[in-house]
C-alpha positions as CSV (number, residue, x, y, z in Angstrom):
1,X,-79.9,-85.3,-48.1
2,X,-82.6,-86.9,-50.0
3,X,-85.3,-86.3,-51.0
4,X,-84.1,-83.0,-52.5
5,X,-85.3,-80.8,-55.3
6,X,-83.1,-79.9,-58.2
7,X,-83.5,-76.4,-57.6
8,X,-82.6,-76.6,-53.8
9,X,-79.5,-78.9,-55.1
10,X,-78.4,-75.6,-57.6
11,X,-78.8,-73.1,-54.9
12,X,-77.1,-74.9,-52.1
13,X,-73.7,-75.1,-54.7
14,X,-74.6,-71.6,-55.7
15,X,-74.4,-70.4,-52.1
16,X,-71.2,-72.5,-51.5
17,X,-69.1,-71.4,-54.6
18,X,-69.8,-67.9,-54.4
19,X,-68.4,-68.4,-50.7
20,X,-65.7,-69.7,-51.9
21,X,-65.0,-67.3,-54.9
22,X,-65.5,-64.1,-51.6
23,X,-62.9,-66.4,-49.8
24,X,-60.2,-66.4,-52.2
25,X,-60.5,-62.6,-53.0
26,X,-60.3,-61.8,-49.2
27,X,-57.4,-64.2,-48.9
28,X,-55.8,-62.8,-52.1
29,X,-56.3,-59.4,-51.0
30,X,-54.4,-59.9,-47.4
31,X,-51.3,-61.4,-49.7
32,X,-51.0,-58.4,-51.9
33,X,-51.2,-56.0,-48.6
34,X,-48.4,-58.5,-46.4
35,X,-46.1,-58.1,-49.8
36,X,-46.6,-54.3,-49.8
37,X,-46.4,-54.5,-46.3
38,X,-43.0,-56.4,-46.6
39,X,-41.6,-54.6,-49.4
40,X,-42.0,-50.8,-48.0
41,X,-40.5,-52.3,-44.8
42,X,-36.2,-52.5,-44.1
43,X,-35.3,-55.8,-43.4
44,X,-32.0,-54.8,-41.8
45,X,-34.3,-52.3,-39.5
46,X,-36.2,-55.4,-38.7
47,X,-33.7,-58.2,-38.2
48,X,-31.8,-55.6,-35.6
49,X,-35.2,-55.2,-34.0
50,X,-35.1,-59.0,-33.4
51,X,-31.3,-58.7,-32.4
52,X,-32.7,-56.3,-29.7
53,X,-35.0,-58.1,-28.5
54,X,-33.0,-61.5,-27.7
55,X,-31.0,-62.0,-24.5
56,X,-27.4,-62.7,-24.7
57,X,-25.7,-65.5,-22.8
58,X,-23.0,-65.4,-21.1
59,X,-19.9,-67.3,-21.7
60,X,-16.3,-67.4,-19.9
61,X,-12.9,-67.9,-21.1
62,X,-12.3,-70.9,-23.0
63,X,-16.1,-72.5,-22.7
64,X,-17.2,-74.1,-26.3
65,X,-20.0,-72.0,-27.8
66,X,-19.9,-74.9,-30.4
67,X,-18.6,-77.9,-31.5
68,X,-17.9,-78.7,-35.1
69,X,-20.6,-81.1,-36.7
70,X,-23.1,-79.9,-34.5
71,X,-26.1,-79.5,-36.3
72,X,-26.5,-75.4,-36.7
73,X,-29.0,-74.1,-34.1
74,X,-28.8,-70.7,-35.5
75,X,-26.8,-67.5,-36.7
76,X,-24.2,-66.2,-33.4
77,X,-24.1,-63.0,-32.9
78,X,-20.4,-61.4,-30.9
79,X,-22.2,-58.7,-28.2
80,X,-19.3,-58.5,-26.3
81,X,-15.8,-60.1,-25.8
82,X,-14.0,-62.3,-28.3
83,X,-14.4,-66.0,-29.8
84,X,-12.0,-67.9,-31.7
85,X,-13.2,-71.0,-34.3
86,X,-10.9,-73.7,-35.0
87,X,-10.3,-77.3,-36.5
88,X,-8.8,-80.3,-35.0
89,X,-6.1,-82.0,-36.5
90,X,-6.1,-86.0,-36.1
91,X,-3.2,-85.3,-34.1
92,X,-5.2,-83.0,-32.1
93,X,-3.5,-79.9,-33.3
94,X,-5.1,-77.1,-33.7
95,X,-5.4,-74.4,-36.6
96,X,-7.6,-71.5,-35.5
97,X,-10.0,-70.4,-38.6
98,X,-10.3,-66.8,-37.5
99,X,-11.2,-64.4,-34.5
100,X,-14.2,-62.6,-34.1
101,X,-15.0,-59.4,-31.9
102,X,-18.1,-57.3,-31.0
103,X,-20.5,-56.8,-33.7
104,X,-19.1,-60.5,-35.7
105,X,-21.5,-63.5,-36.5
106,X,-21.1,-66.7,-36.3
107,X,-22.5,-69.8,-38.5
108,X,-23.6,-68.1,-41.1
109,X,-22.7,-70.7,-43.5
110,X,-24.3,-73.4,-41.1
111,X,-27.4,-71.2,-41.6
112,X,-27.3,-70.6,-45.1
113,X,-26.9,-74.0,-46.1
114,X,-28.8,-76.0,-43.3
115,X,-25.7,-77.7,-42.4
116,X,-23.6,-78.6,-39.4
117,X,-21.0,-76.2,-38.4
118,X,-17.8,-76.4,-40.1
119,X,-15.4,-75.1,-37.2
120,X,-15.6,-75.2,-33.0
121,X,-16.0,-71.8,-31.6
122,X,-14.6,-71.0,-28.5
123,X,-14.5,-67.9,-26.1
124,X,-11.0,-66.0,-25.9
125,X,-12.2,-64.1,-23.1
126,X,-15.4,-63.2,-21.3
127,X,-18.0,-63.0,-23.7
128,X,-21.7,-62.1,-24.3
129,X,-23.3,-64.3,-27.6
130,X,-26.8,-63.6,-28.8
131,X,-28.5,-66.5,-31.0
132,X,-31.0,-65.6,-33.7
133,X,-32.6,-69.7,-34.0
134,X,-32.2,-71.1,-37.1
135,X,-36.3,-71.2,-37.6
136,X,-36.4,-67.3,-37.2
137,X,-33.4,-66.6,-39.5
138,X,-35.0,-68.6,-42.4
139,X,-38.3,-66.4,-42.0
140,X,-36.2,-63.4,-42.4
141,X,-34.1,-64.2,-45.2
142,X,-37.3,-65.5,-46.8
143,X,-39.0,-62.0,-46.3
144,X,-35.8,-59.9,-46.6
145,X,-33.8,-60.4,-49.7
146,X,-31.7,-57.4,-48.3
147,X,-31.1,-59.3,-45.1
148,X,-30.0,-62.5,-47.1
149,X,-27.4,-60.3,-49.4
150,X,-25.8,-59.1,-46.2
151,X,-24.6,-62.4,-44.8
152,X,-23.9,-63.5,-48.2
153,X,-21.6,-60.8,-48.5
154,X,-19.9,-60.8,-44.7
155,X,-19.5,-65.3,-46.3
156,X,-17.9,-63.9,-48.5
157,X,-15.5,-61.9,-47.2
158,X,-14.9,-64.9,-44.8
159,X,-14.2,-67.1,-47.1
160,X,-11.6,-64.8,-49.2
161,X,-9.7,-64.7,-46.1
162,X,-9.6,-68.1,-45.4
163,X,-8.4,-68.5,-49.3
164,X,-5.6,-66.1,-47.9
165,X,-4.5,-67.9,-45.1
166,X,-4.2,-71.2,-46.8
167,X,-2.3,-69.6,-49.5
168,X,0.4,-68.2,-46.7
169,X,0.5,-71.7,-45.1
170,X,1.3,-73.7,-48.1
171,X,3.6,-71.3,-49.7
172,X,5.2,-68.2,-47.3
173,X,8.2,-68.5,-45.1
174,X,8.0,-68.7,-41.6
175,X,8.8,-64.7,-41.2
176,X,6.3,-63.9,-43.6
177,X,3.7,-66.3,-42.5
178,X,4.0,-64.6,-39.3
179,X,4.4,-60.9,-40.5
180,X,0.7,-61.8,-42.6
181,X,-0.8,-63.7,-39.0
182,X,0.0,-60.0,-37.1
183,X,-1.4,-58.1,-40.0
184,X,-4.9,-59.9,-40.5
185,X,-5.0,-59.3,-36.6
186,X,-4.2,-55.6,-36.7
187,X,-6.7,-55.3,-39.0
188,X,-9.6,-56.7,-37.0
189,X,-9.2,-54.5,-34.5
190,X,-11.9,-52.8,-32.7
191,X,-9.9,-50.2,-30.7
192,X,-8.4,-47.7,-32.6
193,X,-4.7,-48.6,-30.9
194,X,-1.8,-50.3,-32.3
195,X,-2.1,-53.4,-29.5
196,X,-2.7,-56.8,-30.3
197,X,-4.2,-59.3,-27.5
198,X,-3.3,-62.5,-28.0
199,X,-1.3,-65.8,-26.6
200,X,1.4,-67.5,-27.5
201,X,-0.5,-71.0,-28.0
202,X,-3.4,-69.1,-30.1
203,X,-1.1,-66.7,-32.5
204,X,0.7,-71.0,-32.9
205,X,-2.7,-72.1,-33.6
206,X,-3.4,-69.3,-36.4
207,X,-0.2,-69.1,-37.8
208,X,0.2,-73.3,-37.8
209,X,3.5,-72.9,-36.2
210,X,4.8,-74.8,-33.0
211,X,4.7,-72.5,-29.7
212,X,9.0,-72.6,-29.9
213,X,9.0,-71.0,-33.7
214,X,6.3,-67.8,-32.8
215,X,8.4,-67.6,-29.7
216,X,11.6,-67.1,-31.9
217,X,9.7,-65.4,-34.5
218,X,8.4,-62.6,-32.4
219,X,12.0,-61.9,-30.8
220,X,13.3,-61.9,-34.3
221,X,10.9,-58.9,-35.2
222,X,11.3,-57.1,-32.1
223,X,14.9,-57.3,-32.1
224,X,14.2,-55.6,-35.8
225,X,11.9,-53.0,-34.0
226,X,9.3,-54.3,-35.8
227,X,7.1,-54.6,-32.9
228,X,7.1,-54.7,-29.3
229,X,5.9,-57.8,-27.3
230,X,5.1,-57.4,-23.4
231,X,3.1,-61.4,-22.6
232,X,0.0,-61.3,-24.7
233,X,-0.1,-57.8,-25.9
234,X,1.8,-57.1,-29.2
235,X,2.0,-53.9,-30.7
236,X,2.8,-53.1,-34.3
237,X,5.5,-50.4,-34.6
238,X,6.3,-50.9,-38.0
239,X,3.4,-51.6,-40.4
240,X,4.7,-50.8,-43.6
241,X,8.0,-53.6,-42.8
242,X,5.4,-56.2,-41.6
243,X,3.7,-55.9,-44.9
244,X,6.5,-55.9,-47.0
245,X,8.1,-58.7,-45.7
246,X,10.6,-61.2,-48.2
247,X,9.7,-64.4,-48.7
């Protein structure tokens, strides 16, 4: 404030832009040391850390986890149980979009792209789901390339098998359509068994066939001792003839 002498005037903005200049350094210092920090770290080690520190919620038979065109919350994470995602039909028909067990995510491509989910997931039985918010997932895919290739490369897979399964419903047979519906199934499983646990109205849903045709289906193939069929538990006896099924 006046009055003031020139000199006092060069000392004061001396004092303040060496402050400045010691500010930076420290600031730029504690940047480098986060980004060693961050690189020597494992960003899968970290995000299970997270994973293990979140409480999973509880959800029963048939409750909605989701509803498609919700805006994503955040990244689902399959503790225990199983959840099935599907899309509704104008008609209200179903088709069921795929089936996920202990150990499967959820949203990803919700997350990834900041968008609303594409598909309503609901529980096929008893479950336990763990949710990673959406804010927390885009600090670690920020910090963690590693992280970020993972669920790029689980989307991936995902979307390959979708490309599948339209592919058999525009083009296969009914017996093959079914004989590549019991396969993909088989293949998901987490027990190391040859049983497959699923309903009549769900293995419609998948395969996009009406409840009547599985029915009919199903007989066909165990009458052909292709597999056995006791309610909802369907076991494969012959892999090789489900695979190589005619068109």
């Amino acid at each position: 404030m006046k009055p003031f002498d020139d000199m006092e005037l060069l000392n004061a903005i001396d004092i303040r832009l060496r402050k400045k200049a010691a500010n930076d350094l420290s600031h730029q210092k504690k940047t480098e040391e986060f980004k060693v920090l961050v690189e020597k770290t494992d960003g899968l080690a970290e995000f299970n850390k997270i994973i293990e520190g979140k409480k999973s919620r509880d959800f029963r038979k048939n409750q909605v986890i989701y509803y498609e065109d919700d805006h994503g919350k955040g990244l689902y994470l399959v503790t225990e149980g199983r959840v099935k995602t599907i899309k509704l039909a104008e008609d209200g028909r179903e088709l069921m979009t795929g089936i996920y067990g202990q150990g499967d995510y959820l949203g990803i491509n919700a997350v990834l792209s900041n968008s609303c989910y594409a598909d309503t997931a609901t529980a096929l039985e008893d479950s336990r789901i763990c949710l990673i918010p959406l804010e927390q997932m885009e600090t670690i895919l920020n910090l963690y390339p590693e992280v970020a290739r993972k669920f790029i490369h689980i989307l991936s897979k995902d979307n390959r098998a979708k490309e599948d399964q339209l592919l058999e419903l525009a083009y296969h047979s009914v017996r093959k359509k079914m004989a590549g519906t019991l396969l993909r199934l088989y293949g998901q499983r987490k027990v190391d068994d040859n049983l497959i646990h699923i309903s009549r109205e769900d293995l419609a849903a998948m395969a996009c066939m009406s409840t009547e045709t599985v029915s009919r289906t199903l007989s066909d193939f165990k009458d052909e001792q292709l597999i056995d069929r006791i309610g909802t538990k369907i076991t494969v006896i012959n892999h090789e003839g489900l695979s190589k099924m005619k068109n």
